[in-house]
PDB file of N, CA, C and O in Angstrom:
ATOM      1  N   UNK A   1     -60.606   7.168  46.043  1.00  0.00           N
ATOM      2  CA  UNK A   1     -59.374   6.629  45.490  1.00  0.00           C
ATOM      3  C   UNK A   1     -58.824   5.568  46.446  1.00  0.00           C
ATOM      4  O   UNK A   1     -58.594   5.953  47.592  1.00  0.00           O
ATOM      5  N   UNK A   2     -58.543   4.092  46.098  1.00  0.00           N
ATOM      6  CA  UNK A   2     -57.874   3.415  46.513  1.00  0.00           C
ATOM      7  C   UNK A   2     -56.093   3.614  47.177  1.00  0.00           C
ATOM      8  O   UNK A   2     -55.086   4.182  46.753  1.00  0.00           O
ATOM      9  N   UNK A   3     -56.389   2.901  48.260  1.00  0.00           N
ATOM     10  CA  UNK A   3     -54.913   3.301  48.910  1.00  0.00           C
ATOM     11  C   UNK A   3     -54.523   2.057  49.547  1.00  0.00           C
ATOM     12  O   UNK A   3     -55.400   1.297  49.958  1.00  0.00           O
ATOM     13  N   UNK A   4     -52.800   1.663  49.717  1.00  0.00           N
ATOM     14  CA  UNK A   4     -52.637   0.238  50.273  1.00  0.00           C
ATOM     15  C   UNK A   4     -52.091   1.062  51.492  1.00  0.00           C
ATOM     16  O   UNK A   4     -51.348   2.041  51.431  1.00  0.00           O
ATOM     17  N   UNK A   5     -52.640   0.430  52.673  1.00  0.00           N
ATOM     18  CA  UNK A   5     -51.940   0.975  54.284  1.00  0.00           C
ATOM     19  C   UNK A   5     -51.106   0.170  54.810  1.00  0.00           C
ATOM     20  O   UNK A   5     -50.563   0.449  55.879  1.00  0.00           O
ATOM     21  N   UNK A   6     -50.828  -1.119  54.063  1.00  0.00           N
ATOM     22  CA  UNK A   6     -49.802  -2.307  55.123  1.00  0.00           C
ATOM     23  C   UNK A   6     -49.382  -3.219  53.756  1.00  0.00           C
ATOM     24  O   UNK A   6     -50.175  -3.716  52.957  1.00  0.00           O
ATOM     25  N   UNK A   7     -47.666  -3.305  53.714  1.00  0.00           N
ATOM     26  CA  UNK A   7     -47.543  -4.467  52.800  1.00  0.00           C
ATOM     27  C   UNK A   7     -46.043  -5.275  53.272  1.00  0.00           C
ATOM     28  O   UNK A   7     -44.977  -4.829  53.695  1.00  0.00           O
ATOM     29  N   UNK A   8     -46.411  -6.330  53.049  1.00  0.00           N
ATOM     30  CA  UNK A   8     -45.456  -6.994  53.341  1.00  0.00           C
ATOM     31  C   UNK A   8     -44.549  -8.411  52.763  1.00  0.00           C
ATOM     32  O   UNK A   8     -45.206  -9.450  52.821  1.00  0.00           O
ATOM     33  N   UNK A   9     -43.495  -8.513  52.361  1.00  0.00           N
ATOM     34  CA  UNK A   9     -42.818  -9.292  51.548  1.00  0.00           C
ATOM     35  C   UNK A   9     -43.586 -11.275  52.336  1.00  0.00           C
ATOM     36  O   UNK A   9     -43.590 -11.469  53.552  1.00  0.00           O
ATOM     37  N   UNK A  10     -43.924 -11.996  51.675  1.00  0.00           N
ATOM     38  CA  UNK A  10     -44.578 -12.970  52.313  1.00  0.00           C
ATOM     39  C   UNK A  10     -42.893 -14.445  51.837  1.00  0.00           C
ATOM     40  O   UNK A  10     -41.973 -15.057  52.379  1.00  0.00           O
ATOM     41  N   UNK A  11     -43.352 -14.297  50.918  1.00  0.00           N
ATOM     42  CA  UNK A  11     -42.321 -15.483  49.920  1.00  0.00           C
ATOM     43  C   UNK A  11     -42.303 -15.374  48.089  1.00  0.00           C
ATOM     44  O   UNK A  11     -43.102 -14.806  47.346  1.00  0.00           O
ATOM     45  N   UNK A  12     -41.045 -16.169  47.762  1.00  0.00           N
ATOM     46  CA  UNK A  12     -40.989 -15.754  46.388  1.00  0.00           C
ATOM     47  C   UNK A  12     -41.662 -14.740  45.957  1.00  0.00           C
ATOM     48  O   UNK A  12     -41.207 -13.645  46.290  1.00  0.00           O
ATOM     49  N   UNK A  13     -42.962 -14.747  45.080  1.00  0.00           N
ATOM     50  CA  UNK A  13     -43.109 -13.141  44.436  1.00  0.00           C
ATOM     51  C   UNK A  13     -44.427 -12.690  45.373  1.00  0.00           C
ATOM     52  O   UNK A  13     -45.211 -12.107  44.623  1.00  0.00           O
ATOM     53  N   UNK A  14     -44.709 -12.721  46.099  1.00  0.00           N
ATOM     54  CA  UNK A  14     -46.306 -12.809  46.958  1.00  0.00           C
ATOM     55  C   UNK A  14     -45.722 -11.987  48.150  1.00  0.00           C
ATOM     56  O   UNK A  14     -44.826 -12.068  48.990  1.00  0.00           O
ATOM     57  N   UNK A  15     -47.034 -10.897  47.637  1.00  0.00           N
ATOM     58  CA  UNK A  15     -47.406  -9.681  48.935  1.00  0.00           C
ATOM     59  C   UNK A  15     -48.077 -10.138  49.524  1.00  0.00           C
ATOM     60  O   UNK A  15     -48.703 -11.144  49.191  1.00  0.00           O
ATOM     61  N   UNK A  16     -48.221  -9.273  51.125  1.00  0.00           N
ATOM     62  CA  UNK A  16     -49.523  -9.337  51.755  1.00  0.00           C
ATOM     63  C   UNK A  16     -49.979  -8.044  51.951  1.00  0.00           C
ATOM     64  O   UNK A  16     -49.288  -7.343  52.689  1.00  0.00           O
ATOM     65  N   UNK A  17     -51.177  -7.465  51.371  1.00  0.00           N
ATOM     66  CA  UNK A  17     -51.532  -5.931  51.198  1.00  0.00           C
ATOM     67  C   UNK A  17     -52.704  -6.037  51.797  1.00  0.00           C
ATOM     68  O   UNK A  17     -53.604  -6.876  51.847  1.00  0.00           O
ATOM     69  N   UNK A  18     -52.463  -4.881  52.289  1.00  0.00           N
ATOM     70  CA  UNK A  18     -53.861  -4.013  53.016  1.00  0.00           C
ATOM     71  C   UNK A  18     -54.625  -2.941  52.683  1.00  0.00           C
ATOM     72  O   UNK A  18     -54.252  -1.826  53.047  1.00  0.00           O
ATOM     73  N   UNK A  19     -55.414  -3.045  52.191  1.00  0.00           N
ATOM     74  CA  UNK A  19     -56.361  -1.839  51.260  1.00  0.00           C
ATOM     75  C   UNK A  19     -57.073  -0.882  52.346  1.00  0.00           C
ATOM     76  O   UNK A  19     -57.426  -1.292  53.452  1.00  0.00           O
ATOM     77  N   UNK A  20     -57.251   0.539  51.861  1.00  0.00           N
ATOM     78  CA  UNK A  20     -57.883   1.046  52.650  1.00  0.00           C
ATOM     79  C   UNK A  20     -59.575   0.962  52.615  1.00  0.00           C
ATOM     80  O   UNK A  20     -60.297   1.699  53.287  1.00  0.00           O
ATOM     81  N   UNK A  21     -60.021  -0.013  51.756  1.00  0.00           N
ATOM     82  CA  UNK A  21     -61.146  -0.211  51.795  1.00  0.00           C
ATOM     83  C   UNK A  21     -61.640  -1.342  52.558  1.00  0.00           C
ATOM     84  O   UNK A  21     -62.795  -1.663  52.278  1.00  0.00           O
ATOM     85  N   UNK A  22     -60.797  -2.332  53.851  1.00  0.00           N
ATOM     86  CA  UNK A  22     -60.978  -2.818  54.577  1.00  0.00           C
ATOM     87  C   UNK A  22     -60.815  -4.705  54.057  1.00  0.00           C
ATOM     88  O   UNK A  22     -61.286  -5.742  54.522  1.00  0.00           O
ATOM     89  N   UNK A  23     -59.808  -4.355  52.765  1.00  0.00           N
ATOM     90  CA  UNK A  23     -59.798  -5.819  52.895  1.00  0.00           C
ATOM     91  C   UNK A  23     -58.220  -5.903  52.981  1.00  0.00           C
ATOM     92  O   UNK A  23     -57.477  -4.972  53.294  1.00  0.00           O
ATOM     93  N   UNK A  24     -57.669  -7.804  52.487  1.00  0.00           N
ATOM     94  CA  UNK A  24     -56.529  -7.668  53.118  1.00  0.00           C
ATOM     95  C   UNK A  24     -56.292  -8.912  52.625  1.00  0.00           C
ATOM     96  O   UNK A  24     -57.200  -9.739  52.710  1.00  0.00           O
ATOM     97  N   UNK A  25     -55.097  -9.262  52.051  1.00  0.00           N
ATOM     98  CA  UNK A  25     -54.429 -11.137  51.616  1.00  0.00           C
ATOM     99  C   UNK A  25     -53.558 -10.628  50.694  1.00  0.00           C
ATOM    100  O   UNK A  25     -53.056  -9.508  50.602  1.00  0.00           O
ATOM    101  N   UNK A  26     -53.438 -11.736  49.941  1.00  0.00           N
ATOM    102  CA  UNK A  26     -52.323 -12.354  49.375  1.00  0.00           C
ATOM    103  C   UNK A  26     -52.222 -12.226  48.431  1.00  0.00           C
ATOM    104  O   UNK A  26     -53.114 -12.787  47.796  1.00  0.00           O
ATOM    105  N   UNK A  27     -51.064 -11.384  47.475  1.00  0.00           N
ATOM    106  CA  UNK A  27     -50.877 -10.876  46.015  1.00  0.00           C
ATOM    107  C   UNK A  27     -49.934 -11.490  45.345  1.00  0.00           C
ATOM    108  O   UNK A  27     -48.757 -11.335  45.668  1.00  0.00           O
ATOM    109  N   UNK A  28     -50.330 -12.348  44.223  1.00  0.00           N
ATOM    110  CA  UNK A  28     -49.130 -13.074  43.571  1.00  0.00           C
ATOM    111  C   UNK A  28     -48.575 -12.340  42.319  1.00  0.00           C
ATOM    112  O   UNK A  28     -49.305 -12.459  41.335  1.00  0.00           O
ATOM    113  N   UNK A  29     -47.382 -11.566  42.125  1.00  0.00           N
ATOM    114  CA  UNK A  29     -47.181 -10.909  41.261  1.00  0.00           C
ATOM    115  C   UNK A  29     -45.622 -11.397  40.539  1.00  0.00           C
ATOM    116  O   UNK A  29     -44.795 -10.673  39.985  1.00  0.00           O
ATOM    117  N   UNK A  30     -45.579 -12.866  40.772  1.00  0.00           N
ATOM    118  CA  UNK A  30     -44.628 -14.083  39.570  1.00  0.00           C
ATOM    119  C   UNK A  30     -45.632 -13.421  37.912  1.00  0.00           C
ATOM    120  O   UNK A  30     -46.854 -13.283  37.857  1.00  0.00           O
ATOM    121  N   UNK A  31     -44.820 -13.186  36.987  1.00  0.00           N
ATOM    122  CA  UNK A  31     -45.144 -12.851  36.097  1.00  0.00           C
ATOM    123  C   UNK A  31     -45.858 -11.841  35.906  1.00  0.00           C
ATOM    124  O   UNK A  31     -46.706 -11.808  35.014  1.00  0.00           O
ATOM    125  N   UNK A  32     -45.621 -10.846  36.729  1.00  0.00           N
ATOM    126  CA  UNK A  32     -46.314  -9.585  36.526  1.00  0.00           C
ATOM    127  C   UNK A  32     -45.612  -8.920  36.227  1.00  0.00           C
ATOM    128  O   UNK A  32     -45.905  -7.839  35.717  1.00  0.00           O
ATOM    129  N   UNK A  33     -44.140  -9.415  36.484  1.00  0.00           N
ATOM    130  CA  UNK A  33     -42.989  -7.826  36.528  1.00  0.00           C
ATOM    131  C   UNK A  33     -42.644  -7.445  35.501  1.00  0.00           C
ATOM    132  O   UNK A  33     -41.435  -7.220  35.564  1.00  0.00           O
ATOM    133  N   UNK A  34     -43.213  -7.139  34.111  1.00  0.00           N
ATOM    134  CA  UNK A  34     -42.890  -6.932  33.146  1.00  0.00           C
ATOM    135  C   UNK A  34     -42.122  -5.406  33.128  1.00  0.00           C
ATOM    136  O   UNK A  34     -42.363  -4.599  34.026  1.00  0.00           O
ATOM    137  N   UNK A  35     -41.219  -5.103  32.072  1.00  0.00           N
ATOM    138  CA  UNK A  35     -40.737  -3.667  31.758  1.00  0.00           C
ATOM    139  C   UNK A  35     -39.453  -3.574  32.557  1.00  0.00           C
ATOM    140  O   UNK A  35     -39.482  -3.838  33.759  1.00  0.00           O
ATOM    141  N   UNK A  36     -38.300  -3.205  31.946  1.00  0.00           N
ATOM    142  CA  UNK A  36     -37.156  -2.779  32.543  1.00  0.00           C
ATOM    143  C   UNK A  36     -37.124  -2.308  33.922  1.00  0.00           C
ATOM    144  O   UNK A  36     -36.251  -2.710  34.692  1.00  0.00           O
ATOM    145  N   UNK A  37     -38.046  -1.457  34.289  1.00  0.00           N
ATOM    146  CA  UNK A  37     -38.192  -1.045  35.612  1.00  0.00           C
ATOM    147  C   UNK A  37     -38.117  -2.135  36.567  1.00  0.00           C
ATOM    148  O   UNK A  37     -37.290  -2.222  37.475  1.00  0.00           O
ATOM    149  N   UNK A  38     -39.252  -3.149  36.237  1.00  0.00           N
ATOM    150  CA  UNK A  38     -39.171  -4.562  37.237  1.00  0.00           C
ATOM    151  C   UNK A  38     -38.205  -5.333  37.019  1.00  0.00           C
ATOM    152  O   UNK A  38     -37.927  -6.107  37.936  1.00  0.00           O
ATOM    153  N   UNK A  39     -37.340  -5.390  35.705  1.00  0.00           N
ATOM    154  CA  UNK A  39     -36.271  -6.209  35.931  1.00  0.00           C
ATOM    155  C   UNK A  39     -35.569  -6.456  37.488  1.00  0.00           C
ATOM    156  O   UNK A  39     -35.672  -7.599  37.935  1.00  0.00           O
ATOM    157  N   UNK A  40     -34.876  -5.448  38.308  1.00  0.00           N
ATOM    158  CA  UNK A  40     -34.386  -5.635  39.558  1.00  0.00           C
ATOM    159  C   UNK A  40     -35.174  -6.235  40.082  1.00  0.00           C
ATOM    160  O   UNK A  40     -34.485  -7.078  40.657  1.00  0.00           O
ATOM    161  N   UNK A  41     -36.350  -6.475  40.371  1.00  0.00           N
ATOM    162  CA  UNK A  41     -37.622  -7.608  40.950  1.00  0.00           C
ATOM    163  C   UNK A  41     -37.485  -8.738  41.051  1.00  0.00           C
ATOM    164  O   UNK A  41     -37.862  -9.477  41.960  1.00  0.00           O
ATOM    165  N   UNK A  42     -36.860  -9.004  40.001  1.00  0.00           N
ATOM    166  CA  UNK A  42     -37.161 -10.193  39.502  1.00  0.00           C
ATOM    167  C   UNK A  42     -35.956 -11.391  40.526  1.00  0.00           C
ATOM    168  O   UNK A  42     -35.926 -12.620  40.577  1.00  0.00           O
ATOM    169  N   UNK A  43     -35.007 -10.214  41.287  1.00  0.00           N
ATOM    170  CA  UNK A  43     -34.228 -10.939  42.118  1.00  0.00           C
ATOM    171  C   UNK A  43     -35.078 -10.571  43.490  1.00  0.00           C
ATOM    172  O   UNK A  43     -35.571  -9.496  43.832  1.00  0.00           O
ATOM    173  N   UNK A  44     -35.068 -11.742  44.087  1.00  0.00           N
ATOM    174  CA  UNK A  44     -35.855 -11.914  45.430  1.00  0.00           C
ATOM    175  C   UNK A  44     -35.083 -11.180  46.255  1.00  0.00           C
ATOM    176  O   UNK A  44     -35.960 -11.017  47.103  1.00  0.00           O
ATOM    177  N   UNK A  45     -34.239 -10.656  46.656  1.00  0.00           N
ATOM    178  CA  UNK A  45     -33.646  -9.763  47.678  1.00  0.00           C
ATOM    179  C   UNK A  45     -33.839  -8.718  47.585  1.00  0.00           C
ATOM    180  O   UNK A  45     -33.928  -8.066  48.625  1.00  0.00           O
ATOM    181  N   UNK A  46     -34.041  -7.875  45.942  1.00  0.00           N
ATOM    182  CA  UNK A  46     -34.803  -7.075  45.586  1.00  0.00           C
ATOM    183  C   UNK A  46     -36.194  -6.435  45.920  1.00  0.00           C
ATOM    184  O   UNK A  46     -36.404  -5.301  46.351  1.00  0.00           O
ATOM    185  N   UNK A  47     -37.069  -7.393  45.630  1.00  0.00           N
ATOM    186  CA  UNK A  47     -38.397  -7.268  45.496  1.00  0.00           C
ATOM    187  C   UNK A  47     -38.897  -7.486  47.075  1.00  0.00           C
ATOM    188  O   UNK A  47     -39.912  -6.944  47.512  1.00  0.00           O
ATOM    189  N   UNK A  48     -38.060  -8.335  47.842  1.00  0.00           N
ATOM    190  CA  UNK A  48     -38.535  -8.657  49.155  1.00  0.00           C
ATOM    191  C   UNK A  48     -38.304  -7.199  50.023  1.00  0.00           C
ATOM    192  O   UNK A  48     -38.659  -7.158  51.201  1.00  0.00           O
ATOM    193  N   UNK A  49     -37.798  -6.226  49.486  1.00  0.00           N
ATOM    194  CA  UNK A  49     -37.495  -4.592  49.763  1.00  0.00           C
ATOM    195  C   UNK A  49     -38.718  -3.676  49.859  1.00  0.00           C
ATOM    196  O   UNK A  49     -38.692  -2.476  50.129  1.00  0.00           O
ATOM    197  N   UNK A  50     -40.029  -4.591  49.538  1.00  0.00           N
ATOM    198  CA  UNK A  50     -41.064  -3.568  49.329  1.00  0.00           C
ATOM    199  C   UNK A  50     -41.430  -2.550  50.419  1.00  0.00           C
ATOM    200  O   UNK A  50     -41.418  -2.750  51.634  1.00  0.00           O
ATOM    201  N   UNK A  51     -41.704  -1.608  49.876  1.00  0.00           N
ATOM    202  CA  UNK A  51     -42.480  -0.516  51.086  1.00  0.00           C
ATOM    203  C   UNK A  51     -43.450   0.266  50.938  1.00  0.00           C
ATOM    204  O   UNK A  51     -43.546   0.480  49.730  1.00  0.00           O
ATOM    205  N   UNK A  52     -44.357   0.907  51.590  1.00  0.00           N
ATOM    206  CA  UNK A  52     -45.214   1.706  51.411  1.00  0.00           C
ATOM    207  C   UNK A  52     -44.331   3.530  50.745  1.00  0.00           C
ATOM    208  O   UNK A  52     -43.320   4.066  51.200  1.00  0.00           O
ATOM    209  N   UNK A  53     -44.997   3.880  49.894  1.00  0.00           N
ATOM    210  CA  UNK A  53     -44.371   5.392  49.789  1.00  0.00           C
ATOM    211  C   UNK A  53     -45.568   6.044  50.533  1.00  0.00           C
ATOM    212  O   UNK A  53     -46.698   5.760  50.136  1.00  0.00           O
ATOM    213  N   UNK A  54     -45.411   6.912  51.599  1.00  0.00           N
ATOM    214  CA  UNK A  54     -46.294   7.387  52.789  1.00  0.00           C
ATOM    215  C   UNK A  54     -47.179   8.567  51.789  1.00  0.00           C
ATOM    216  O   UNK A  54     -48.345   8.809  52.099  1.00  0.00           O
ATOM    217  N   UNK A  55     -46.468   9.358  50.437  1.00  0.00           N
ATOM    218  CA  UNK A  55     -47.249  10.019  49.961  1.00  0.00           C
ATOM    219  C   UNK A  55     -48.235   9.640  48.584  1.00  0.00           C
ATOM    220  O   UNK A  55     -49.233  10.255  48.207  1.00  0.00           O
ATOM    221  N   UNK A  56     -47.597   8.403  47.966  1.00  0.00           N
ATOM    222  CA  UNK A  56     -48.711   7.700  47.279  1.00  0.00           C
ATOM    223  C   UNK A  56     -49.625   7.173  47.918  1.00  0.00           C
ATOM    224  O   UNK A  56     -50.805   7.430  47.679  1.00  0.00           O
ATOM    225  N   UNK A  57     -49.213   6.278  48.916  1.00  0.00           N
ATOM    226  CA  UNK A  57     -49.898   4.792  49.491  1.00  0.00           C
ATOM    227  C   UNK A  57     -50.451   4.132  48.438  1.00  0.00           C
ATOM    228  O   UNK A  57     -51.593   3.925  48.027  1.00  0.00           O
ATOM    229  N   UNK A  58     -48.634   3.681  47.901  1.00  0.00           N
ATOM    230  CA  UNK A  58     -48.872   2.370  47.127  1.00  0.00           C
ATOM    231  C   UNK A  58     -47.192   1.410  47.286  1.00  0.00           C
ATOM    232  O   UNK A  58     -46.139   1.858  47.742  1.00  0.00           O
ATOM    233  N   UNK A  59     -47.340   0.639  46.981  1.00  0.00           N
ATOM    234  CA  UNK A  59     -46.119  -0.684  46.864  1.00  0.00           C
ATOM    235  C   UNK A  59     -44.929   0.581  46.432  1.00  0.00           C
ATOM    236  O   UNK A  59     -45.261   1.484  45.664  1.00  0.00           O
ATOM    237  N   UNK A  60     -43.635   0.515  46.980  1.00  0.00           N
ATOM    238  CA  UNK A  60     -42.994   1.337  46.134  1.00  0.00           C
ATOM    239  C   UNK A  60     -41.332  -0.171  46.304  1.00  0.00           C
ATOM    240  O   UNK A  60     -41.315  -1.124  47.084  1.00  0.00           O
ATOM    241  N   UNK A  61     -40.429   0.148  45.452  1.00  0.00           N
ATOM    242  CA  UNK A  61     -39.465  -0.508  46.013  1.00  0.00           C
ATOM    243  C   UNK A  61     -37.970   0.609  45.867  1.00  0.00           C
ATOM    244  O   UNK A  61     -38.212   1.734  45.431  1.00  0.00           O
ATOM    245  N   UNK A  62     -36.694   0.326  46.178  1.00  0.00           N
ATOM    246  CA  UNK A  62     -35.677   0.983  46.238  1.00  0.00           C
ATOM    247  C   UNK A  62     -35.097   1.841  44.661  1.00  0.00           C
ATOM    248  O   UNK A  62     -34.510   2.923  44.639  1.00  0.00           O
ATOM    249  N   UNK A  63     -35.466   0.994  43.451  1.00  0.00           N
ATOM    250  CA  UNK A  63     -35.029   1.026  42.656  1.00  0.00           C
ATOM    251  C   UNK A  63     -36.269   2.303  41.562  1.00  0.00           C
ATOM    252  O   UNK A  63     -35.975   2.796  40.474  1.00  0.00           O
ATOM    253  N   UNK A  64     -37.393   2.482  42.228  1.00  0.00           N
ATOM    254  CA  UNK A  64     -38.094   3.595  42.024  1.00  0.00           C
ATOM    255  C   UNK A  64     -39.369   2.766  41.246  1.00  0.00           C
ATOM    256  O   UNK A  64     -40.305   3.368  40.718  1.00  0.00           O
ATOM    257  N   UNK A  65     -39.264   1.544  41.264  1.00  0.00           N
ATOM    258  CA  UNK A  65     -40.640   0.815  40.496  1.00  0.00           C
ATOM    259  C   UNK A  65     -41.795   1.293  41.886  1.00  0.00           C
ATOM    260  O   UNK A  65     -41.666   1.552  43.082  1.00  0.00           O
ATOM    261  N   UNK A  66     -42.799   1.227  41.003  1.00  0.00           N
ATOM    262  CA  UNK A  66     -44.188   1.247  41.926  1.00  0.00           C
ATOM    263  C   UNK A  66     -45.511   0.247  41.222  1.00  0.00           C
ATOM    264  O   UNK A  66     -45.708  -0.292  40.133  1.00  0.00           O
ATOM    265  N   UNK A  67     -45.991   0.323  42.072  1.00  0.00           N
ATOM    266  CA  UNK A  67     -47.708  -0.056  41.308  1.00  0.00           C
ATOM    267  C   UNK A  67     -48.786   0.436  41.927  1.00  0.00           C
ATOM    268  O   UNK A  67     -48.923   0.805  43.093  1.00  0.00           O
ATOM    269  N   UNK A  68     -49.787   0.397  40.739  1.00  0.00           N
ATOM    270  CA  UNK A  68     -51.171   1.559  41.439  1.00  0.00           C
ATOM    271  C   UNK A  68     -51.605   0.551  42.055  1.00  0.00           C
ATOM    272  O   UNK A  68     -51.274  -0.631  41.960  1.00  0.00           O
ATOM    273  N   UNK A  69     -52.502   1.146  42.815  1.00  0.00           N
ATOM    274  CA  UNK A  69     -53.242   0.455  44.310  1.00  0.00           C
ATOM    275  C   UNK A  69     -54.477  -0.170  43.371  1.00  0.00           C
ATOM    276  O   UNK A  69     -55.089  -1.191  43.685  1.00  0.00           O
ATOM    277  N   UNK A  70     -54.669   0.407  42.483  1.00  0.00           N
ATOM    278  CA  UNK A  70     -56.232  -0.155  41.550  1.00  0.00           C
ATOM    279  C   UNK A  70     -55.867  -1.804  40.742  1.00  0.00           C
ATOM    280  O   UNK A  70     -56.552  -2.826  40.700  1.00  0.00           O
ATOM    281  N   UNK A  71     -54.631  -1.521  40.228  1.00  0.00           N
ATOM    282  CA  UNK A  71     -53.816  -2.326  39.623  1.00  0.00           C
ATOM    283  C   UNK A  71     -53.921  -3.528  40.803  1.00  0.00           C
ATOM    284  O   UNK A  71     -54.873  -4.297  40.669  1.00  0.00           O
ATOM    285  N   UNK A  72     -53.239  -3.697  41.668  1.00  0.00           N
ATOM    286  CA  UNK A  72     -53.062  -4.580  42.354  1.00  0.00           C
ATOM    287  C   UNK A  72     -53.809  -4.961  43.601  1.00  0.00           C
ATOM    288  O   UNK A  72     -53.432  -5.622  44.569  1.00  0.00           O
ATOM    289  N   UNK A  73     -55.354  -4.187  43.252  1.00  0.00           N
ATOM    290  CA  UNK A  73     -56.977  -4.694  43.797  1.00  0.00           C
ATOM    291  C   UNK A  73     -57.328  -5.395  42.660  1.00  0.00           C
ATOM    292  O   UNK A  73     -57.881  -6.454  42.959  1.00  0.00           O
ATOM    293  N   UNK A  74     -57.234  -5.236  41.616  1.00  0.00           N
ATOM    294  CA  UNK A  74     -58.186  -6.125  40.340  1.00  0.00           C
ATOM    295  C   UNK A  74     -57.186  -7.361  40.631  1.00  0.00           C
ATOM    296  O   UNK A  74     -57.713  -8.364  41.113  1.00  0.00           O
ATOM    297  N   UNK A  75     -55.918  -7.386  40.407  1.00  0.00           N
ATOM    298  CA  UNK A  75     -55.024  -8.485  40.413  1.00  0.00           C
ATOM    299  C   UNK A  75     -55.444  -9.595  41.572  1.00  0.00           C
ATOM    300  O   UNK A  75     -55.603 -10.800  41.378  1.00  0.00           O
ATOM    301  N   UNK A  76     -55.619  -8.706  43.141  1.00  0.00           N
ATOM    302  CA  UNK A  76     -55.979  -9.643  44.427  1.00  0.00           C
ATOM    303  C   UNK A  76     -57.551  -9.890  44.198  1.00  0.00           C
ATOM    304  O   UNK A  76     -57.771 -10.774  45.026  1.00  0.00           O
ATOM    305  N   UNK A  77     -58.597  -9.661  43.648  1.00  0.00           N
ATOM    306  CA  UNK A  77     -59.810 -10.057  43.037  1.00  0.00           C
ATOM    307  C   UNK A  77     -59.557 -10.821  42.015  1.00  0.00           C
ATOM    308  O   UNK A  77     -60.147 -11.886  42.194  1.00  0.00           O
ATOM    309  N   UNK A  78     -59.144 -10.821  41.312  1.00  0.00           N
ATOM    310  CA  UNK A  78     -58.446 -12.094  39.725  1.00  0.00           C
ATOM    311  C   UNK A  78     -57.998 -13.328  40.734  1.00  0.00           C
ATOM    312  O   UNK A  78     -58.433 -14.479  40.686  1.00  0.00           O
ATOM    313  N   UNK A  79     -57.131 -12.858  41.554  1.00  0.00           N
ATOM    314  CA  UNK A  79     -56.651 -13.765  42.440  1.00  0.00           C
ATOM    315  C   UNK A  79     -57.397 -15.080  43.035  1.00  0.00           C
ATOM    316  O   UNK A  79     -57.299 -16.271  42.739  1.00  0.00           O
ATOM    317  N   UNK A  80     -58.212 -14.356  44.031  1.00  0.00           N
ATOM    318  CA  UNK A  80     -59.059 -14.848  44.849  1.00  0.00           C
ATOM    319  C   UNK A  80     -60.308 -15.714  43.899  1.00  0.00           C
ATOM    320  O   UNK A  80     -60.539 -16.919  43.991  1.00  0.00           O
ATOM    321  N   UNK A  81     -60.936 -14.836  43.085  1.00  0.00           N
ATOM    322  CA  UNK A  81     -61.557 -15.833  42.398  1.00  0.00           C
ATOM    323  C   UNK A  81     -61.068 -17.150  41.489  1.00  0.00           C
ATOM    324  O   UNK A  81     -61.912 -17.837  40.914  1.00  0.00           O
ATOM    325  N   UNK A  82     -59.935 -17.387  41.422  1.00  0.00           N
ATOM    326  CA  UNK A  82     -58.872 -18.688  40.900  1.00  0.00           C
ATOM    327  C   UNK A  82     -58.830 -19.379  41.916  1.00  0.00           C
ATOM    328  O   UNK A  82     -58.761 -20.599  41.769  1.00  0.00           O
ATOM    329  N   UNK A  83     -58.856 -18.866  43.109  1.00  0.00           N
ATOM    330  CA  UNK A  83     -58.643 -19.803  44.343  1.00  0.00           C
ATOM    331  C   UNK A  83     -60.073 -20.443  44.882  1.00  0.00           C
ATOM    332  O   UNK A  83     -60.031 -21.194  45.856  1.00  0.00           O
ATOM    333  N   UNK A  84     -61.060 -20.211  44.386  1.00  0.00           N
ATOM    334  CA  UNK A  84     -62.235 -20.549  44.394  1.00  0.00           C
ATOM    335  C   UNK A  84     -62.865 -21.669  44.021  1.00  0.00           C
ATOM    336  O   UNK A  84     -64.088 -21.757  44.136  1.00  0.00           O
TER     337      UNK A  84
END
């Protein structure tokens, strides 16, 4: 099972996550925040709040939104291959 060990608010909507499968960059999640839950996201003082939850190990923020660690490995692979 996938797990994120390090994340960190970079700019506007972009993480920097650390997988426990030894990789590591840059997550753009502008237009990802769909669903009432992400509404609060969608303000940058908000979303720049991210943290690890120590018993998921995944993205969690204040307002109780999360995302799976699988979710936002396919997204940083979608990613990376656009940047290609």
């Amino acid at each position: 099972m996938l797990h994120i060990k390090a994340a960190k608010h970079i700019f506007d909507f972009k993480l920097w996550l650390s997988f426990d499968d030894g990789s590591s960059g840059e997550v753009d999640l502008n237009g990802m925040l769909i669903g009432s839950i992400f509404e609060p996201l969608k303000n940058i003082d908000v979303f720049s709040q991210v943290a690890i939850d120590s018993e998921l190990e995944t993205v969690v923020w204040p307002n109780g939104a999360d995302l799976a660690p699988k979710y936002l490995k396919e997204l940083y692979n979608k990613q990376i291959k656009q940047d290609k």
